[in-house]
ROFI-107858 format. One line per 10 residues: number of its first residue (from 0); for each residue x, y, z of C-alpha. Coordinates in nm, 4 decimals, padded with zeros to 6 digits. Layout:
<sites>
NUM) X:Y:Z; ...
</sites>
This chain:
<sites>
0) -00.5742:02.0661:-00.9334; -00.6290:02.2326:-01.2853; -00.3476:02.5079:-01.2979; -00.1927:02.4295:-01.0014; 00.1961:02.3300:-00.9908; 00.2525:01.9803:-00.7590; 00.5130:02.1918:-00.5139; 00.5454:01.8090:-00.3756; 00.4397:01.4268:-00.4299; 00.5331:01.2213:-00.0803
10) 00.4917:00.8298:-00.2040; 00.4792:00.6528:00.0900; 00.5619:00.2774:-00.0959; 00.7375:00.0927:-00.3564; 00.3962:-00.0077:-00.4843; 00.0279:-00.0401:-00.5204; -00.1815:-00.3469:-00.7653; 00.2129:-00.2290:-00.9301; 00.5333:-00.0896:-00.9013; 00.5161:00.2858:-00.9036
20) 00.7102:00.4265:-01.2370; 01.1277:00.5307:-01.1926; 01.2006:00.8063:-01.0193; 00.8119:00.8578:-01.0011; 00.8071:01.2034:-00.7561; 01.0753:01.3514:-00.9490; 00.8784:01.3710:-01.2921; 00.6065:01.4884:-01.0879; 00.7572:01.7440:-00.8530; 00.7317:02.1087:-01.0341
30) 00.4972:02.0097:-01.3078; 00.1694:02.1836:-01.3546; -00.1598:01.9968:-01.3953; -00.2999:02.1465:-01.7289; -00.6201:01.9551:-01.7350; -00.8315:01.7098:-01.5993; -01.0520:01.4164:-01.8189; -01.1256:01.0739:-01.7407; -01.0779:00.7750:-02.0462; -01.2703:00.4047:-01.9227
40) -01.2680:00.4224:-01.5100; -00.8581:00.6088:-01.5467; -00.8249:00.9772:-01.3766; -00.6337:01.1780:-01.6152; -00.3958:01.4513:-01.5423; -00.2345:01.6189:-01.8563; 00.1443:01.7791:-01.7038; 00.2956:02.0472:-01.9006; 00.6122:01.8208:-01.9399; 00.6090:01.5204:-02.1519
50) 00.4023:01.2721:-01.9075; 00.0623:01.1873:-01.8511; -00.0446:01.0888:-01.4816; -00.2799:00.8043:-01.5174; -00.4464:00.6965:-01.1749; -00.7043:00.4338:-01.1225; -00.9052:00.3328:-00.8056; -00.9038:00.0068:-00.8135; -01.1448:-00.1789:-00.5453; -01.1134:00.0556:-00.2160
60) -00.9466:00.4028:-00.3382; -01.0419:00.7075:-00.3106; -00.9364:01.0750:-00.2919; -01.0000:01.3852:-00.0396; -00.9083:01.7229:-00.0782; -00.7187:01.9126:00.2056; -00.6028:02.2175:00.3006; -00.2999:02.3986:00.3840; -00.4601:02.4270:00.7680; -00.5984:02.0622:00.7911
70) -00.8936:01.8481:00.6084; -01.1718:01.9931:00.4687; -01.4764:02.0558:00.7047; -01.6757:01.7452:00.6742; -01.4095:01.5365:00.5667; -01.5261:01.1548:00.6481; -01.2566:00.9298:00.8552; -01.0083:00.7417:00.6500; -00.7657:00.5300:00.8214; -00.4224:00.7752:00.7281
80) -00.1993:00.4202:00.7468; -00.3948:00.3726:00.3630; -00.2805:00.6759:00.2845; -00.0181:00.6432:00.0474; 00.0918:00.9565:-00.2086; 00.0037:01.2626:-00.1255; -00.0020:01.5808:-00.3502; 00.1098:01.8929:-00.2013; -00.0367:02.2492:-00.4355; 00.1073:02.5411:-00.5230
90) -00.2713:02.6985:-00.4073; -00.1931:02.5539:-00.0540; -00.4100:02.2604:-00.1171; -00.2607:01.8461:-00.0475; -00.4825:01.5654:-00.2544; -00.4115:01.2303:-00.0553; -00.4642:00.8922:-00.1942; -00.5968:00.6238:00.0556; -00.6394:00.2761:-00.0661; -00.6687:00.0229:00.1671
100) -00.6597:-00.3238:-00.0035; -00.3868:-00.1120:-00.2833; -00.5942:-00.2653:-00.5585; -00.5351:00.0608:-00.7744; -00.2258:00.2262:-00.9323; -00.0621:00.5287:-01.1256; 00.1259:00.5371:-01.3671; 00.3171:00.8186:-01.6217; 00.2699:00.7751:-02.0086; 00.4771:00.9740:-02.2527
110) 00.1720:01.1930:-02.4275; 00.2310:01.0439:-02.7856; 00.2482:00.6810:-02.6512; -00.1044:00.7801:-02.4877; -00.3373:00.6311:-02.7054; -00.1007:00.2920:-02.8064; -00.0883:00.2393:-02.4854; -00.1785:-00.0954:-02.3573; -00.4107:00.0392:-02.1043; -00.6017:00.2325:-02.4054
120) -00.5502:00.1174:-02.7487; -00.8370:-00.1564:-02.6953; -01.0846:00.0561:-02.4936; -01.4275:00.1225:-02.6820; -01.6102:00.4292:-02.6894; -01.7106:00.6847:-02.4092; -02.0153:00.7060:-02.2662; -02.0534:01.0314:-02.2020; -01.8760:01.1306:-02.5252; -02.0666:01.2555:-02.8802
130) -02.0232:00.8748:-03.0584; -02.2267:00.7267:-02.8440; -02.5760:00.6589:-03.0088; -02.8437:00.4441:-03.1396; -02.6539:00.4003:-03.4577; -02.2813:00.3076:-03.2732; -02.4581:00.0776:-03.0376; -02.6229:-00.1214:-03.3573; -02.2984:-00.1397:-03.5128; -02.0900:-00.2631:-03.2100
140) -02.4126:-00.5142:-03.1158; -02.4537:-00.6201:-03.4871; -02.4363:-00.9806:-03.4918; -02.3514:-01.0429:-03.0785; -02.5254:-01.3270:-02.9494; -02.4155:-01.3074:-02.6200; -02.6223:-01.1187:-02.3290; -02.7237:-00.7746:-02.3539; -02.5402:-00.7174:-01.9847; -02.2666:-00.8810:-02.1341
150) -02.1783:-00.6507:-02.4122; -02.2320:-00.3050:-02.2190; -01.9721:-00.4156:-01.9470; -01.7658:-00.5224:-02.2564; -01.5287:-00.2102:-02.1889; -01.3697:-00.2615:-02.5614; -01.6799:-00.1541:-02.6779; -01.8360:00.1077:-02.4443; -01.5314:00.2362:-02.1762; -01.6229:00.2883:-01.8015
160) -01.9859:00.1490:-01.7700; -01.9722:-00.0758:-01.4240; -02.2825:-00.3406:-01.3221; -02.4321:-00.1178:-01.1249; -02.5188:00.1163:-01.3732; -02.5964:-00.1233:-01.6585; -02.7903:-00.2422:-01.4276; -02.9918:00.0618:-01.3559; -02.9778:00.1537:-01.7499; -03.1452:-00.1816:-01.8002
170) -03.4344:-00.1360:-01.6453; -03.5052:00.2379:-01.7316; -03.4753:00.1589:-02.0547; -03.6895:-00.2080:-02.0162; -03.4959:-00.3997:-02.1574; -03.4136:-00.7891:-02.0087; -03.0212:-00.8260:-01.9340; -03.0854:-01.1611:-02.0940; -03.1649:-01.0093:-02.4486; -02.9421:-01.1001:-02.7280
180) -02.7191:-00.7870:-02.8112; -02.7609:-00.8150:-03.1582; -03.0962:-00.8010:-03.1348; -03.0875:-00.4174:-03.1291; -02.9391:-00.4013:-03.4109; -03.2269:-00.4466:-03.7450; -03.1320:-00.6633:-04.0246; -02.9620:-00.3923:-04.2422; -02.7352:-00.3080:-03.9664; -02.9489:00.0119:-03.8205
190) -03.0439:00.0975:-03.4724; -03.3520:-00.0554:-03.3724; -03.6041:00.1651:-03.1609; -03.4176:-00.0421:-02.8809; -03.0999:00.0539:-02.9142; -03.1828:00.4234:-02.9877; -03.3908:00.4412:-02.6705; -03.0792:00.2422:-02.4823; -02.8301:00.5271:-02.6307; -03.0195:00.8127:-02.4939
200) -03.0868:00.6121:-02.1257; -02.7626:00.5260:-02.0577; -02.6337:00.8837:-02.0112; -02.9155:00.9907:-01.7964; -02.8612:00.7494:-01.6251; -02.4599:00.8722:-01.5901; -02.5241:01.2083:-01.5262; -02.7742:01.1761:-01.2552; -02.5685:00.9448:-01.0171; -02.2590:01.2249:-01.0758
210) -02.4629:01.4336:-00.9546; -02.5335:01.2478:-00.6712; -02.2065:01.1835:-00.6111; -02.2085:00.8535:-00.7112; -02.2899:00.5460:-00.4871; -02.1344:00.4754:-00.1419; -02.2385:00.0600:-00.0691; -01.8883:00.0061:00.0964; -01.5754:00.2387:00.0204; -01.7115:00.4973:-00.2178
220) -01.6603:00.8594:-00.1029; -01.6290:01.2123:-00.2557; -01.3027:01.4657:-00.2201; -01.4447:01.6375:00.0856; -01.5364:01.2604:00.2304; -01.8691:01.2687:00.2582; -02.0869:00.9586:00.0710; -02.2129:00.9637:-00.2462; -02.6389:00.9321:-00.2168; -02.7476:00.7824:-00.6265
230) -02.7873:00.4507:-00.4108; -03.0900:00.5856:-00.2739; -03.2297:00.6104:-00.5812; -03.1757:00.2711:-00.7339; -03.4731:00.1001:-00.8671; -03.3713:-00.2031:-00.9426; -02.9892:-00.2726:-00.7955; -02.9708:-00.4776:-00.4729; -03.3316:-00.4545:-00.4419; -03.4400:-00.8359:-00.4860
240) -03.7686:-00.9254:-00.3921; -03.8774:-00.6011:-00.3872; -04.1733:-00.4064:-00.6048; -04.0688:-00.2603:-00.9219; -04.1044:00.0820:-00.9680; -04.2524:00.0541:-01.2243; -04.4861:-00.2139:-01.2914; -04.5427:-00.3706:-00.9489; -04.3459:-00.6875:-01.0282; -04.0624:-00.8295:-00.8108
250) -03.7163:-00.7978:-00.8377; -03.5038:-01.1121:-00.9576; -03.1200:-01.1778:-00.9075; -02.9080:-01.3959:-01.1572; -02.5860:-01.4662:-01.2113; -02.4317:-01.3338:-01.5900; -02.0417:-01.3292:-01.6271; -01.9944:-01.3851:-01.2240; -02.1748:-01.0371:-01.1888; -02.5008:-01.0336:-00.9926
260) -02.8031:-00.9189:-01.2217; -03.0568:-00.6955:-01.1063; -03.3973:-00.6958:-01.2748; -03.7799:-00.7343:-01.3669; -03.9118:-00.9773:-01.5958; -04.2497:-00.8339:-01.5682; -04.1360:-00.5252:-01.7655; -03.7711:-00.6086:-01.8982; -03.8448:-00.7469:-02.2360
</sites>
């Protein structure tokens, strides 16, 4: 999409989880998609006119990547009655959106209203982005008493982490989803050994299920359709009863925040 012009946006209904914006294919049509960056779990597509194209997948979306002749080869079967914009390329290309429950959306922004936005202004830091470290998780743990999980799905504090990968962070980094988030944190504010180790895991962690495409458990797929594999490398996620990795022990479940927890107790500390 970077570069190309959108020659043509079909939008097949009023609305997804909401209303599309006014005159929605109009601000689209003829505008050329200058970059490409994700903020939290939003898509983000930077136009050369005065609007930002926020998309989000919600639950069950997903996009796939055809061409001017027909789907990609390879291209997994999506039912095309979820199909519901499509973008049409100047490089002969069409990007379809298919979400069957329509728990996602888009939306246009005016660029300087980007970061006020209400979908922004309160979302913490990246990730995947230079301010994450020992030192920025101490100082956003400092004084938390609630639940280790709790605070990294906190997405005013770190943006875009999801249970699966705290999950998976958790462990590599042995660390008990029950912990106290402040304990990482030492008692003049610093990063404890804890949190630094935490800050370089959960990255790693990031980057290798990219890689892998990410995980397909139910409605997960890439742009050319096919499934995403980092599920086959979980060590801890969905695996109750099972051997660590690691240290031999079992793998518990528990409930945190209505979230299913995934972990050891003989090496999470």
């Amino acid at each position: 999409m970077v570069g190309a012009r959108l020659t043509a946006v079909e939008q097949r209904r009023p609305d997804l989880r909401f209303p599309f914006p006014e005159r929605f294919t109009e601000r689209l049509t003829g505008r050329r998609v200058e970059a490409l960056r994700r903020r939290a779990k939003y898509l983000v597509a930077d136009l050369d006119g005065a609007d930002v194209l926020i998309m989000h997948l919600g639950m069950s979306g997903s996009f796939r990547i055809e061409q001017a002749h027909g789907p990609v080869p390879g291209a997994g079967e999506k039912n095309s009655l979820h199909d519901h914009v499509a973008f049409d390329l100047s490089t002969g290309a069409r990007i379809v959106y298919n979400d069957p429950r329509r728990f996602g959306f888009m939306q246009l922004i005016r660029r300087p209203e980007f970061s006020a936005h209400p979908l922004f202004r309160n979302i913490g830091i990246e990730p995947l982005g230079d301010e994450l470290d020992g030192a920025a998780l101490a100082r956003l743990f400092a004084g938390k008493t609630s639940s280790l999980k709790a605070a990294l799905l906190d997405q005013s504090l770190i943006a875009g982490l999801g249970n699966i990968y705290v999950c998976e962070t958790l462990h590599r980094a042995g660390l008990s989803p029950r912990r106290a988030a402040g304990s990482l944190a030492r008692k003049d504010g610093g990063p404890g050994a804890r949190a630094t180790l935490l800050a370089r895991v959960i990255p790693e962690v990031l980057e290798e299920a990219v890689a892998a495409g990410g995980s397909s458990l139910r409605d997960h797929r890439k742009t050319d359709g096919a499934l995403g594999y980092f599920q086959h490398s979980f060590r801890v996620y969905g695996r109750e009863h099972e051997r660590c990795p690691r240290c031999g022990g079992k793998v518990g479940r528990i409930t945190q925040s209505g979230r299913a927890t995934f972990y050891c107790g003989g090496c999470q500390r």
